[in-house]
Legacy VTK file of the C-alpha trace (Angstrom):
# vtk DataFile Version 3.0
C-alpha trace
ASCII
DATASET POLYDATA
POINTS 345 float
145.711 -9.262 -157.226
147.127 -12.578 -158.371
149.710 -14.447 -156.702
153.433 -13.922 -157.823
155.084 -16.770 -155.922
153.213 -20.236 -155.093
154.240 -22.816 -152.234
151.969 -25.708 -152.729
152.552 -28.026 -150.248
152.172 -32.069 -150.798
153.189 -31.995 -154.216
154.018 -35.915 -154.767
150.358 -36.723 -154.099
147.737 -35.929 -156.467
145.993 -33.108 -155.633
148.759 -31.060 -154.287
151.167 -31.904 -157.728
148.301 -31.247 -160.327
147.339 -28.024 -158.812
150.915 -27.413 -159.052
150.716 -27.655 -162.500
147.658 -25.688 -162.636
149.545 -22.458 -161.372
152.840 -23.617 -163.533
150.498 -23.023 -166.850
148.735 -19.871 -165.911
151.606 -17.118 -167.024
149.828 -14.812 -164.560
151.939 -16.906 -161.868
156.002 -15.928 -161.716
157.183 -18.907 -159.626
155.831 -22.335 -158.441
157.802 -24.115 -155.491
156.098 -27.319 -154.821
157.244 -28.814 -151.500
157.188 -32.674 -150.223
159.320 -34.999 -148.502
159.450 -37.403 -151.189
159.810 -36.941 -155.151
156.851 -36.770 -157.420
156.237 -39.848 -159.960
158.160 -39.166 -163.414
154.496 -38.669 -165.089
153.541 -36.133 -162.190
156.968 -34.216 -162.808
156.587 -33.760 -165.906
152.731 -32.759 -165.639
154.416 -29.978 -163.555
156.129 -28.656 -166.326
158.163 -25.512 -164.675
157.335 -25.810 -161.412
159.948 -26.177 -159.181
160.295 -29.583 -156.895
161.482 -28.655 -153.362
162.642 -31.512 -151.153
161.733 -30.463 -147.951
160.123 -31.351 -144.598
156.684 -29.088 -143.178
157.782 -30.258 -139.790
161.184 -28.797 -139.752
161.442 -25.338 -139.413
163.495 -25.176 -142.124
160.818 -24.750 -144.349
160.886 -21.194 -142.899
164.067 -20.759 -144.761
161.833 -21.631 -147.864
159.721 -19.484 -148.091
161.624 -16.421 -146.797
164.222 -16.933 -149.428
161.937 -17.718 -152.357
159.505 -14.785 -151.218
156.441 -16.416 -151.624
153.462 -14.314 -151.307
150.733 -16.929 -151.480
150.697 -20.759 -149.781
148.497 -23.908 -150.566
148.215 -26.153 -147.776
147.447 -28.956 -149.394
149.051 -31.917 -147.433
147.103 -32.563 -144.777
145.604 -35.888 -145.268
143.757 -38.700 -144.403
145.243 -41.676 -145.666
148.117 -43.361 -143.746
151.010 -45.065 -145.148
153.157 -48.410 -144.144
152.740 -49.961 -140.786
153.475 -46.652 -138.562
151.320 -44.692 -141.299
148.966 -43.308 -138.714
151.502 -42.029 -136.519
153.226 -40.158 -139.140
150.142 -39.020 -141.015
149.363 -37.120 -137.442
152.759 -35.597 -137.212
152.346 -34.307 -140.805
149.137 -33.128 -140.306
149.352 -31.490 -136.558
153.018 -30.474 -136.457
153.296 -29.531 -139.598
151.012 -27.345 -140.061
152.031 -25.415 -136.630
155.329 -25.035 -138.540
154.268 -24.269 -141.912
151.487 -21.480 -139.908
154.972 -20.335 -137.569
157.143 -20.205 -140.768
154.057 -18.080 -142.913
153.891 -16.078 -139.389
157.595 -14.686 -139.769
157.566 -14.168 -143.522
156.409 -10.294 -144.090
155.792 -11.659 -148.048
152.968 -14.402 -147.524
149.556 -12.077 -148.493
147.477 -15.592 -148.414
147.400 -18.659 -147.026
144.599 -21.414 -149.156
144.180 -24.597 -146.994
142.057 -27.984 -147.104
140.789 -29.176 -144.382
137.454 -31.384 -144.274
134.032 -31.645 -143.529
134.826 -34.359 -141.098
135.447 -31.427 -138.494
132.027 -32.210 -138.483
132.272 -35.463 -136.716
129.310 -38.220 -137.056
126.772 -39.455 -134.662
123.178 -39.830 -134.107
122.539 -36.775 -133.147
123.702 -35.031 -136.473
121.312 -32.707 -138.272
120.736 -33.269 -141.925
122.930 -31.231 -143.354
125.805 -29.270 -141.925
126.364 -25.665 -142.324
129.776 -23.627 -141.532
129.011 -22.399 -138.100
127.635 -25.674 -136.771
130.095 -27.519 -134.996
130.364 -30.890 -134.219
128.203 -32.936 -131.860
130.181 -35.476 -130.892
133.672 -33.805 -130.972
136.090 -36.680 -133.327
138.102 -38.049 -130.842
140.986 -39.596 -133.050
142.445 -40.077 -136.329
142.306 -37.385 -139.486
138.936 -35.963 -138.151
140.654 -35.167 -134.631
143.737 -33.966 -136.745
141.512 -31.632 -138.770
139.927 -29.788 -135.957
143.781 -29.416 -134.532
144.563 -27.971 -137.598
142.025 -25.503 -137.992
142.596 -24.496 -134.231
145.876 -23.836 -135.056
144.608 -21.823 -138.241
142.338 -19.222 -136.458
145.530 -18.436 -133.721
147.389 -17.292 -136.823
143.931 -15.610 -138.147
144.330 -13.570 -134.688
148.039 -12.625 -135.071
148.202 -12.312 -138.893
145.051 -10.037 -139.619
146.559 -9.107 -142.691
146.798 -12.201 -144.634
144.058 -13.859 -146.533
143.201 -17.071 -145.467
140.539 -19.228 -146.837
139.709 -22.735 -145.116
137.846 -25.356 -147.468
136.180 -27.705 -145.822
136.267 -31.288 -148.424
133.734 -33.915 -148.596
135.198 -37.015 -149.366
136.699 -36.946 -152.782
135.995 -39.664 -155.683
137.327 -40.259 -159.556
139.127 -42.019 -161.618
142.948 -41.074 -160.384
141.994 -40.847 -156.094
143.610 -43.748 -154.030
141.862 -42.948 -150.749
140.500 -45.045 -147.879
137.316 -44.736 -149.419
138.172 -45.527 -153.053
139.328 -48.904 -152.007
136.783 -49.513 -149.949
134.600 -49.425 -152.324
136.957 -51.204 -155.032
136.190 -54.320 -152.339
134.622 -57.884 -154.317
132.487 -57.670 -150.976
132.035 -54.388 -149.295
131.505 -54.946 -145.058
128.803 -52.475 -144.393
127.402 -52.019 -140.734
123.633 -53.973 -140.181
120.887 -51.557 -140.053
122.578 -49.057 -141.361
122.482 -46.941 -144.292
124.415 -43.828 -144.370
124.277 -41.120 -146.760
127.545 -40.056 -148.681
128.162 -36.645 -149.820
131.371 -36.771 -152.550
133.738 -34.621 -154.494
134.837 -34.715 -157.798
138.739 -34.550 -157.604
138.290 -32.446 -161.029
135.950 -29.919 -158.655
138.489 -29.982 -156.009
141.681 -28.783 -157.732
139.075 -26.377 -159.011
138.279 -24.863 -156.186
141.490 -24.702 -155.028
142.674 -23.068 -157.809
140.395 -20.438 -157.462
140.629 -19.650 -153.565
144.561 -19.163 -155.195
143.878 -16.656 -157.909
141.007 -14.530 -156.071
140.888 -12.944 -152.470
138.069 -14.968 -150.682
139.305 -15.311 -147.380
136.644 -17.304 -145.197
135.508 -20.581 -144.120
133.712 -22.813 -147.273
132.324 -26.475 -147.239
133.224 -28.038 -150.709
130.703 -31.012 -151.606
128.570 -31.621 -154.334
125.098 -31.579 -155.537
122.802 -34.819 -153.705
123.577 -37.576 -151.910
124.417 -41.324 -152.572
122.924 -43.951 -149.277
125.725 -46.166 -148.718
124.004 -49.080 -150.151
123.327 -47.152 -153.493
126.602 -46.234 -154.022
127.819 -50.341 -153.215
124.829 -51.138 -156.182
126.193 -48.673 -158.830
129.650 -50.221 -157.960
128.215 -53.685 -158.908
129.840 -54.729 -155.554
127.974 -57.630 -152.680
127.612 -55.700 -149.203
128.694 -57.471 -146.019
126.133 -56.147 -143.207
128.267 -56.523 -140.123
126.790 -56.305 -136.516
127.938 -53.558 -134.815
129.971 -55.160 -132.327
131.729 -57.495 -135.040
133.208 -54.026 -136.652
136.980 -53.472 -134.594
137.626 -57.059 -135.629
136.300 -56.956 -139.421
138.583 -53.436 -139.354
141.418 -54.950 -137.565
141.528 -57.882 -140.350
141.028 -56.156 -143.199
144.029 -53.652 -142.170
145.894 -56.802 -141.325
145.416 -57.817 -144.956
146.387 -54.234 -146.411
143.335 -54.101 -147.963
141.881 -50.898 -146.222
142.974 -49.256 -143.085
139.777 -48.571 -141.736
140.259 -45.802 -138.687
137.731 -45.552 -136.014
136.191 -42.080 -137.362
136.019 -43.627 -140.543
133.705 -46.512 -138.942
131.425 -43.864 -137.649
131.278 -42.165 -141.011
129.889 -45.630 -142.281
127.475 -45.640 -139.676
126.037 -42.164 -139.889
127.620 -40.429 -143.081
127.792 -36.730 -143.244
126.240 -34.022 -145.807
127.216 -30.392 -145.867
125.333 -27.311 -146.813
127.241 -25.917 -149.801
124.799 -22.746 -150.489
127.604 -20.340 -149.030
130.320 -22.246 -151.562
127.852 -21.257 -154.366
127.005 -17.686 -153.271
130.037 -15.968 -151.541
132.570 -17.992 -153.279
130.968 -18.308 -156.682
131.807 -21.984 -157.408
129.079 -24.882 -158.290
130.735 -28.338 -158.742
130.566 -29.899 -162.223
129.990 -33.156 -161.126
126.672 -33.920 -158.768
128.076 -36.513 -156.093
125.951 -39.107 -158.116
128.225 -38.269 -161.369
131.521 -38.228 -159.525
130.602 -41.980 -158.335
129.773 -42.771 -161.720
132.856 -41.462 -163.351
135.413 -43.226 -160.339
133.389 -46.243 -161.172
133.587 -46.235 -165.066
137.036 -44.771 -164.739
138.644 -48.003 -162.897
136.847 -50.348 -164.859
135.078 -51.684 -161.760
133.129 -54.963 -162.972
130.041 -56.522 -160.976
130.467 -59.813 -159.065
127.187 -60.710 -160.039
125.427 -60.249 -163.641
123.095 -57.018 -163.303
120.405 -58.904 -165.905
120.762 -61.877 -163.224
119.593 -59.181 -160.968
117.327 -57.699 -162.885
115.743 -61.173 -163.304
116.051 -62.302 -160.044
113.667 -59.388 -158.624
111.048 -59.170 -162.092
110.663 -62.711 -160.736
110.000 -61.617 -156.839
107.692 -58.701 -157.983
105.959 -61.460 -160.034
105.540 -63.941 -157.486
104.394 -61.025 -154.832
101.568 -59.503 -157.095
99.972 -63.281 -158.013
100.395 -64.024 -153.818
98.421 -60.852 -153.547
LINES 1 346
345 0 1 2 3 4 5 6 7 8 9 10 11 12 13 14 15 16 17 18 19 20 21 22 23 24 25 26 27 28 29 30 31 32 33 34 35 36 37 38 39 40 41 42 43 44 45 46 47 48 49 50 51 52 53 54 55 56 57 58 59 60 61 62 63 64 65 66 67 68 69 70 71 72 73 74 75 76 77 78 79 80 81 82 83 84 85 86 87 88 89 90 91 92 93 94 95 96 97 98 99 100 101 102 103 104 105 106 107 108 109 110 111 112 113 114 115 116 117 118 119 120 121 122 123 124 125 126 127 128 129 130 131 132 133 134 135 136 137 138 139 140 141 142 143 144 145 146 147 148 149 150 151 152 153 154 155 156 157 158 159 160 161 162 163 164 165 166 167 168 169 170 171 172 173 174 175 176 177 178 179 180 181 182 183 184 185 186 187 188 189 190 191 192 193 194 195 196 197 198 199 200 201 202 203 204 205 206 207 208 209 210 211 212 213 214 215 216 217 218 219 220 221 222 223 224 225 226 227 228 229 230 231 232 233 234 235 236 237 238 239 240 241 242 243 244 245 246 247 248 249 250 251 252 253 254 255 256 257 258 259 260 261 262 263 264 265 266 267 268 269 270 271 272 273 274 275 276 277 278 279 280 281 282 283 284 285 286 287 288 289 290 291 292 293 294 295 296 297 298 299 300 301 302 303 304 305 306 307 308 309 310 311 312 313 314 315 316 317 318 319 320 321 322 323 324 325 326 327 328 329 330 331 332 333 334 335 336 337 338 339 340 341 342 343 344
């Protein structure tokens, strides 16, 4: 049965405000009540169209209040996040992630209307090490357990998430876990990273990058909404990208960094407010991370549109990235190598 009433949480960021406006066009859906502790942008209002701006806080249990009075039936969890804002950004970012989500689960707990509860979480429950295997499947765990920042938040959260699983049988929850997502209109960690004239990459080595199409993502969250598939879903797309691939396509220089050079190239590059490298994120860069999606496909009945490949090419195209250095100077430069190697040999 489709939703009546929709609390989508995060609404002044992009994800959790488009897919806002998702459920504010489909006249299947009575009510919209998008929740965040600041405003939405003037364009992002009005993309909203009759969906209703709350100002409230997911760490007060206030928001209780919300949704008892508004009788929503259905919440989207789509806050939790990764990126960190202003100078005490990290602190905050774990306070919205950790406690509030154990009041937005208390405050869906006492509400006898909420039928389902849709949230994002990520694959980087997942951790990364050495020790990974190739791909990642939903009952693996992690084998190196993250030990700070959004990764440590994530596994918090979906703790938290299978206590109210135990004492709320009767709602519908479905957990997606995100790659990293990539387009045109995502300002993430990882979109300016790669946005960098010179990209620092770690010497020796190359890890693979599985991405998301931030198109793919509201649609999948849009449909975990409208249909009744309660369970546990990683959300990536089709192939892989190695690190320095994806740095080629973006016409950017890498920066191979010795390991033990990487705090301090982090540290200054935070310092400049370029990118606010956290030390999960590091290991990402090191290893990467690529999840099996074959249960996304079969049980939940979604293939991304985008392979990770075409997301990468569309975030690239879509900002108008340029490359520091000519391709045909490239081009040139190794037709000249190849040249030189095969009259050597």
């Amino acid at each position: 049965m489709a939703p009546k009433v929709v609390l989508v949480t995060g609404c002044s960021r992009y994800l959790g405000g488009h897919l806002a406006a998702r459920f504010a066009a489909n006249p299947d859906v009575e009510r919209v009540l998008g929740v965040d502790t600041e405003p939405p942008s003037r364009d992002l209002r009005r993309r909203m169209g009759r969906a209703e701006f709350v100002r409230a806080d997911i760490r007060n249990p206030l928001i209780a209040k919300v949704i008892a009075t508004a009788g929503v039936d259905t919440v989207v969890h789509a806050s939790v996040s990764a990126n960190p804002a202003g100078p005490s950004g990290r602190t905050a970012m774990k306070e919205m992630n950790v406690i509030g989500t154990m009041q937005l689960l208390a405050a869906c707990q006492k509400s006898p209307h909420v039928r389902k509860l849709v949230v994002k979480s990520t694959s980087a429950v997942y951790g990364s090490s050495s020790r990974d295997p190739a791909v990642f499947t939903e009952e693996m765990g992690p084998k190196d357990l993250p030990s700070s920042g959004y990764a440590k938040d994530a596994v918090e959260v979906e703790g938290y998430l299978r206590g109210f699983c135990r004492r709320r049988p009767d709602v519908s929850v479905t957990t997606l876990r995100f790659t990293n997502f990539i387009g045109p209109r995502i300002d993430s960690v990882l979109t300016r990273y790669f946005a960098l004239p010179v990209v620092p990459t770690v010497l020796g080595y190359d890890a693979r990058v599985q991405l998301l199409h931030s198109e793919d993502a509201l649609a999948v969250l849009e449909r975990a909404t409208m249909h009744d598939l309660p369970g546990v879903f990683n959300v990536g797309a089709d192939g892989v990208l190695l690190l320095s691939q994806a740095i080629r396509r973006a016409g950017k220089l890498p920066l191979p960094v010795p390991s033990g050079a990487v705090p301090g190239v982090g540290r200054l590059f935070r310092s400049a407010r370029l990118v606010d490298f956290s030390p999960d994120q590091m290991r990402f860069l090191n290893w990467g991370r690529v999840v099996d999606t074959t249960r996304l496909k079969r049980d939940f009945g979604f293939t991304p549109r985008w392979t990770t490949q075409q997301a990468f090419d569309d975030y690239v195209s879509g900002r108008g990235m340029r490359p520091v250095i000519d391709p045909e100077l490239v081009t040139s430069v190794e037709r000249g190598v190849l040249d030189l190697a095969a009259r050597l040999r």
